[in-house]
C-alpha positions in Angstrom: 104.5 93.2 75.9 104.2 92.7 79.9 100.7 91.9 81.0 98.2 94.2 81.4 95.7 92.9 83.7 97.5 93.2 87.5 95.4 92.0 90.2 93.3 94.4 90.6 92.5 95.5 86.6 94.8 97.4 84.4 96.7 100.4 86.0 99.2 103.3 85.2 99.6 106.9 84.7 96.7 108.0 83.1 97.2 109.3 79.6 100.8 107.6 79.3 100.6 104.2 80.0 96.6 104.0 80.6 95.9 106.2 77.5 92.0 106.6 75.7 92.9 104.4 72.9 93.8 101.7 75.4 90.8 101.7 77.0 89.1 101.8 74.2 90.5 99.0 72.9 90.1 97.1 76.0 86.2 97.8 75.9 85.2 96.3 72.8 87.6 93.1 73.5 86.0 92.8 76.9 82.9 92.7 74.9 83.9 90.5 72.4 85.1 88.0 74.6 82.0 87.8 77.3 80.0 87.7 73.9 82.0 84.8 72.7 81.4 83.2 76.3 77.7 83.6 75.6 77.0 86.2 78.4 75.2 88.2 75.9 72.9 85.3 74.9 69.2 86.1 73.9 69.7 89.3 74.6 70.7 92.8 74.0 73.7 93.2 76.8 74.2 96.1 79.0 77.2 97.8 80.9 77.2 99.7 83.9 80.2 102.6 83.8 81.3 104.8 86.6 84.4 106.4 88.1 86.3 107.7 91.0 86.7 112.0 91.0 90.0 111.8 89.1 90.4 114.2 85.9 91.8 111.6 83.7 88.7 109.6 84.5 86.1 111.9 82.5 88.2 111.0 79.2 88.8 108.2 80.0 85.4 107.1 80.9 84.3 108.9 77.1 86.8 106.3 75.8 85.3 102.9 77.8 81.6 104.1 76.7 82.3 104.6 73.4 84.3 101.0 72.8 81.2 99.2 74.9 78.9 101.2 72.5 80.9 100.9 69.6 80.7 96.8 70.4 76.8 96.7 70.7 76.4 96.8 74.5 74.3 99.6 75.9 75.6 101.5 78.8 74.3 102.9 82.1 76.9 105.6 83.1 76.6 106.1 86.7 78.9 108.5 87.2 81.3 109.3 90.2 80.6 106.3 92.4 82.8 104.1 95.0 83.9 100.6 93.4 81.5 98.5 95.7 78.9 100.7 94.3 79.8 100.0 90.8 79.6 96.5 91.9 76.2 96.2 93.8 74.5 97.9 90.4 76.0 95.8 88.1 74.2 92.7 89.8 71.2 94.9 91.4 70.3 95.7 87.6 71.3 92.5 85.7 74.0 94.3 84.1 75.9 91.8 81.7 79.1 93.3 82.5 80.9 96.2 85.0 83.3 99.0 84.9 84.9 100.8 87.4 87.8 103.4 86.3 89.7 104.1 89.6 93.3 103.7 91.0 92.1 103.2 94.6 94.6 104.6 96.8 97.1 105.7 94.1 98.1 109.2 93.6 96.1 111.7 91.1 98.2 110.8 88.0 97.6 107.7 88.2 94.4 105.4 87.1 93.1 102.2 86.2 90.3 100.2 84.4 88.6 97.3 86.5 85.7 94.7 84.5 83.4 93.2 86.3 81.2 90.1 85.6 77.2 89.5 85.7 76.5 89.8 89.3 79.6 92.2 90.3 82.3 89.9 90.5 85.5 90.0 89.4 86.7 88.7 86.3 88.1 85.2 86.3 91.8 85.0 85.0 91.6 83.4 82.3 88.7 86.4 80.6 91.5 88.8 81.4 93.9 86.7 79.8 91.6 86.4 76.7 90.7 90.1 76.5 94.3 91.0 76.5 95.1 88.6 73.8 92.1 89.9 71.9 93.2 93.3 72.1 96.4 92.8 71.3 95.4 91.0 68.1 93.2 93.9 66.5 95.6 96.3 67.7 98.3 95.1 65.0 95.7 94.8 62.6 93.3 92.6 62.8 89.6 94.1 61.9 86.5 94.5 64.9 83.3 93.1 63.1 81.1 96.2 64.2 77.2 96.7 64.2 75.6 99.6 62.4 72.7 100.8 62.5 70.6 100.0 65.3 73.0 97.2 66.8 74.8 99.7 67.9 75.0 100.5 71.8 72.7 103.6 73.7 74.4 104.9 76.2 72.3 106.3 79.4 73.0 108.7 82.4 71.7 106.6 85.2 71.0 108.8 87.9 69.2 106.5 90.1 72.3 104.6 91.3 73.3 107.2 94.1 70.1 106.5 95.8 69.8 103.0 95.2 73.6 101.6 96.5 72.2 104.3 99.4 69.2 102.2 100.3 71.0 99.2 99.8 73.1 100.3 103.0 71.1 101.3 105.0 68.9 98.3 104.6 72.0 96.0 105.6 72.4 97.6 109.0 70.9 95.4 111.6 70.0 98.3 113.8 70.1 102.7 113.6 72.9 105.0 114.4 71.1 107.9 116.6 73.3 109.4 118.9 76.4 108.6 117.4 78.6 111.4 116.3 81.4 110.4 113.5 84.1 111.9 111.4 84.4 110.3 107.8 87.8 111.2 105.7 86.4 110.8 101.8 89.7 111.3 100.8 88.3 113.3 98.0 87.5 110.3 96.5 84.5 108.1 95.2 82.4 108.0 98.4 82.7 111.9 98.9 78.5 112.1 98.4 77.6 108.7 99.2 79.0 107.8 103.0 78.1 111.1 104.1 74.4 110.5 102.8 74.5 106.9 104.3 75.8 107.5 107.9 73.4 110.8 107.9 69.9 108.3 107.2 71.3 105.8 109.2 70.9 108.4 112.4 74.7 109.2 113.0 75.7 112.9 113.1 78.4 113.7 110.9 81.3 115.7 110.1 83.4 115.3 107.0 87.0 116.0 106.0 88.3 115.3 102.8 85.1 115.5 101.1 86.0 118.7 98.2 87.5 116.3 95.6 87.9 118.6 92.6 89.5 116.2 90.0 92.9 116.4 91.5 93.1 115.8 95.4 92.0 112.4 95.5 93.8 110.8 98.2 96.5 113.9 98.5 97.4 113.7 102.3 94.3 112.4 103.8 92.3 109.4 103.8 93.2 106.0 104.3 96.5 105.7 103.5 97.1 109.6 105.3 95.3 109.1 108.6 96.7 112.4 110.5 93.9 114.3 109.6 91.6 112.1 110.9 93.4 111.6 114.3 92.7 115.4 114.9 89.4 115.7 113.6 88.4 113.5 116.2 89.8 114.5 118.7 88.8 118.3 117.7 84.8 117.8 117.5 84.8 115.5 120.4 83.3 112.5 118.0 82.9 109.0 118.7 85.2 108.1 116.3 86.0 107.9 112.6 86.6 106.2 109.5 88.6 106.7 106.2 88.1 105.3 102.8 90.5 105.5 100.0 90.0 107.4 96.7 87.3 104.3 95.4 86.2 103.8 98.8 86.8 99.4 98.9 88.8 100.3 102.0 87.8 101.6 105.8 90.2 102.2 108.3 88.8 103.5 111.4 90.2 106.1 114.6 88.9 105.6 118.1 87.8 108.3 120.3 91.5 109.2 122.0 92.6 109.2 118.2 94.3 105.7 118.5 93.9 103.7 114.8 91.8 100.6 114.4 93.5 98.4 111.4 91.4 96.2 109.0 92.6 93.3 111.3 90.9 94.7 114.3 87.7 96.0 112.0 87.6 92.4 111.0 88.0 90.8 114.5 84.9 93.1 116.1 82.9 92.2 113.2 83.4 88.5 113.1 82.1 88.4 116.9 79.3 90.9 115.6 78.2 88.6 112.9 78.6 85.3 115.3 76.3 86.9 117.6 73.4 87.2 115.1 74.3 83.8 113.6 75.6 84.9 109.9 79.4 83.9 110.6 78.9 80.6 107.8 81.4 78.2 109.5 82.6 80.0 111.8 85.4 80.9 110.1 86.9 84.6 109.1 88.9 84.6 106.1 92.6 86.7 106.2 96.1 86.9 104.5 99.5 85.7 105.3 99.9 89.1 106.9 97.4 89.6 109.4 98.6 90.2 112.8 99.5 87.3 115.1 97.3 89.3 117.4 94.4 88.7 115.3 95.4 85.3 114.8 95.5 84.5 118.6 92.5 86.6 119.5 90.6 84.4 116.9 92.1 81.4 118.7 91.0 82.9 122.1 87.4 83.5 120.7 86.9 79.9 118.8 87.1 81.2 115.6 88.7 79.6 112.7 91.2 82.2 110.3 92.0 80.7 107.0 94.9 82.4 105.5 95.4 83.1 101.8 97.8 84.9 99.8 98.0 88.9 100.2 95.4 90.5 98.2 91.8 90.7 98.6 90.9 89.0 95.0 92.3 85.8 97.0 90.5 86.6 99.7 87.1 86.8 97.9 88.6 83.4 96.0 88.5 81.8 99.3 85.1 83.2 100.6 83.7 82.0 97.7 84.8 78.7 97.2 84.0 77.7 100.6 80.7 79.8 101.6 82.1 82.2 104.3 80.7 85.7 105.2 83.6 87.6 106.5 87.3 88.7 104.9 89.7 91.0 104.2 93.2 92.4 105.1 95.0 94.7 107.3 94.8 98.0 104.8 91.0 97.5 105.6 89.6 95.8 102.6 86.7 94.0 104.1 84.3 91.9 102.4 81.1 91.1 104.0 79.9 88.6 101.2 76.1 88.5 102.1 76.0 92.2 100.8 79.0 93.1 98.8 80.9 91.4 96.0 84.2 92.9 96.8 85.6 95.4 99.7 82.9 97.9 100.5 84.4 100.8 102.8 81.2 102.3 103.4 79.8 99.1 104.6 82.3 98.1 106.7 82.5 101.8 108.5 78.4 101.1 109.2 78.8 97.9 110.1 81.8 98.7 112.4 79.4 102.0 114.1 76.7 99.6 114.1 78.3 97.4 116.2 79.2 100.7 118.9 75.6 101.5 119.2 74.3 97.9 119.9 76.9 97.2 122.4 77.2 100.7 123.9 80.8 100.1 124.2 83.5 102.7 122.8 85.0 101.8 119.3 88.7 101.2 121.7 87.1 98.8 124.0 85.7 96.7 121.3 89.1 96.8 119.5 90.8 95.6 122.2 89.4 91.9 121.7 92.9 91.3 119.9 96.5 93.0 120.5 98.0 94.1 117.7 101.7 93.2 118.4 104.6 95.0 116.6 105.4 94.4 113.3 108.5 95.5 111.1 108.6 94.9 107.2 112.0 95.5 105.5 112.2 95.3 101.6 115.3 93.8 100.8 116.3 94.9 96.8 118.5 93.5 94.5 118.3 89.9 95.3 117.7 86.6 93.6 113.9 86.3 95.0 113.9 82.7 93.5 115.7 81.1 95.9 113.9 83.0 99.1 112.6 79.2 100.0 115.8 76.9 98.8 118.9 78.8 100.3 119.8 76.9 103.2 121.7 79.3 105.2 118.7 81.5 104.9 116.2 78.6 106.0 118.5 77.9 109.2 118.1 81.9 109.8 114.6 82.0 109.7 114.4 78.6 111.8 116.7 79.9 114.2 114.4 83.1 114.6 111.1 81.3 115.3 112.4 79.7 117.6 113.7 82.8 119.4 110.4 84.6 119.3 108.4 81.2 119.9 104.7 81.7 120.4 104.2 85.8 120.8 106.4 85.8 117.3 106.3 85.1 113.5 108.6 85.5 110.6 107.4 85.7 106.8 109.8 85.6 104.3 107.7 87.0 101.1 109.4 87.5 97.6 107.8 90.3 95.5 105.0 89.4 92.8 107.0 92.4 90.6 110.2 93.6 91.8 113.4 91.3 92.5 112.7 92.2 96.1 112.6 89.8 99.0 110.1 91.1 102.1 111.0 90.1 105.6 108.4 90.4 107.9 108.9 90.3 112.0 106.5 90.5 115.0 107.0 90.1 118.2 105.7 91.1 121.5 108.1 93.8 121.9 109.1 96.0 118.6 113.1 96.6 119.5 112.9 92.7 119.3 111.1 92.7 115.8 113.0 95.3 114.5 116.6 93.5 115.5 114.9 90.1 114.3 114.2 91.7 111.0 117.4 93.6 110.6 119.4 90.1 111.3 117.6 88.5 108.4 117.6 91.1 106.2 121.3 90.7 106.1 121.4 87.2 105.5 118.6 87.6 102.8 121.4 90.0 101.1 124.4 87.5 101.8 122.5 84.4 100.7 120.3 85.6 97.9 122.6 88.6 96.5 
């Protein structure tokens, strides 16, 4: 059996490969295990449950309650909430444990079961690796010791969460949002109720598209990944500007007032300068991936501002932030993790934070985004290739040499091989895209010749 756990919990099509007996099953190891750690000591533990709009997630969500239950962990179900939400309750309360049953920006059929630690982290590794071992153990056979009786788990409707992750918002943003007209794309997803409600206290004046989700529209041709929409909304109702979230709403990706995109890189450069103005940028240091734009990469240069990079994903992100005490992260989808008020990537946040930062400057959303250039970029996936030897072929080494030195300064090549298909990803910018794109194209053929 393949592993479960990817990096961002266990995913597939919902009722195929994520069926009810799987997550289930995945519940009461989950609680075995953190009891085994000793989470649970001295007392009786509790879970906090809640889920994107999806269909498969009501049966799926029955399935999760009754394993925690079943296991002797009492549940708050909070029902159709974004993951950061999920996540600020689970520590807010003193939740013992998290879960969030979402497939972010994936399409309906898809969905996915995320655990979360005391204090809304992620899991460590290793307590996913255990989990999955335990499951798979009492799947072939092996007998759950269960309680009866009253050790068994009560399971709650906790209503109150809405309003609370609400409050919490608003009571991050360092000043109000009067005057300030926006268009939010909910992408029928998790934030649907909850961004609305938060951009409306906080002052702004809002219009929402994408905010219907009936069970089977999350993310189905608008929100982050789909940004069309958006663009003409905008430009329609004459608005400021506007942001998108995905289906669990850990992502924002924003549209200036001409309908021009801001990208998480630019979200992150204005709000680094935002929170080095009031002093909360630890270190001064912003935390980004291998594939953040060399714009934002020189525009941090430019500003004094150190970027650490990581690998791409946002759980090595957070890794980062953590380990070294910064306050500001993310990537170029527009997972951004403001670490003073959020565990992981909070869309909703960062799309206050980001209209925040308009009002108290006065300054359109375009002219604060254009503290960095974003310069072209071209991805090609290369398939069928021995990903292995991506960093060892030599004729493929000279290649890549030969190109940074062509592109010098205003360039960069990154030569990535896939974490799950025998694909090899070659990324180009350059200050001009014809010259990415023929950059690109000319080591995408000796990826093929070297490594096929």
């Amino acid at each position: 059996m393949g592993r479960l756990f990817g990096t961002d919990g266990v995913r597939g099509i919902a009722n195929a490969d994520l069926t009810a007996e799987l997550a289930l099953g995945l519940s009461v190891a989950a609680a075995h295990v953190l009891a085994e750690a000793g989470t649970f000591a001295g007392h009786r533990p509790v879970a906090v449950v809640g889920r994107d709009p999806r269909a498969s997630g009501e049966f799926l969500e029955a399935a999760v309650v009754a394993g925690l239950a079943s296991a002797g962990v009492d549940v708050l179900r909070v029902g159709v909430l974004p993951t950061p939400a999920v996540a600020y309750l689970t520590g807010a309360l003193g939740a013992d444990l998290g879960v969030m049953l979402s497939a972010s920006h994936n399409a309906m059929p898809d969905n996915g079961v995320k655990f979360l630690a005391r204090g809304g982290h992620k899991l460590d590794d290793d307590l996913e690796d255990r989990i999955e071992k335990i499951y798979e153990e009492h799947r072939t056979g092996a007998p759950w010791v269960r309680p009866t009786g009253a050790g068994v788990g009560r399971v709650k409707d906790y209503d109150e969460g809405f309003d609370q992750y609400v409050a919490h918002l608003i009571g991050v943003l360092p000043n109000r949002l009067d005057g300030l007209k926006v268009v939010l794309d909910e992408a029928h997803g998790a934030a649907s109720r909850v961004s609305p409600e938060a951009f409306s206290r906080a002052g702004a004046e809002v219009v929402t598209i994408g905010a219907r989700p009936d069970g089977l529209n999350i993310n189905d041709g608008c929100g982050s990944t789909h940004l069309d929409l958006l663009k003409a909304a905008v430009i329609e109702h004459g608005a400021d500007f506007g942001i998108a979230h995905d289906g669990d709403a850990d992502r924002c990706l924003a549209v200036d007032a001409a309908g021009e995109e801001v990208d998480g890189d630019q979200i992150l450069a204005i709000l680094a300068l935002s929170l080095r103005e009031r002093g909360e940028l630890r270190g001064n240091t912003v935390v980004g991936t291998v594939m953040s734009n060399l714009g934002f990469k020189l525009a941090m240069e430019r500003e004094g501002i150190t970027l650490v990079e990581t690998a791409v994903g946002d759980r090595y992100v957070l890794e980062s932030m953590k380990e070294h005490g910064y306050a500001l992260g993310g990537e170029q989808s527009g997972h951004v993790i403001v670490l003073d008020h959020a565990t992981t990537g909070d869309g909703t946040l960062t799309g206050l934070l980001l209209a925040a930062r308009v009002m108290a400057t006065g300054r359109p959303l375009a002219d604060l985004a254009a503290v960095m250039q974003r310069l072209p970029q071209v991805l090609i996936n290369v398939p069928d290739v021995d990903k292995s030897r991506a960093g060892t072929a030599p004729e493929l080494i000279a290649a890549v040499a030969e190109a940074e030195e062509e592109l010098g300064a205003t360039g960069r090549v990154l030569l990535r091989p896939s974490g799950t298909e025998p694909l090899v990803r070659v990324m180009v910018e350059a200050a001009d895209i014809d010259h990415a794109r023929s950059v690109a194209g000319r080591l995408a053929d000796v990826v093929k010749s070297s490594l096929g």
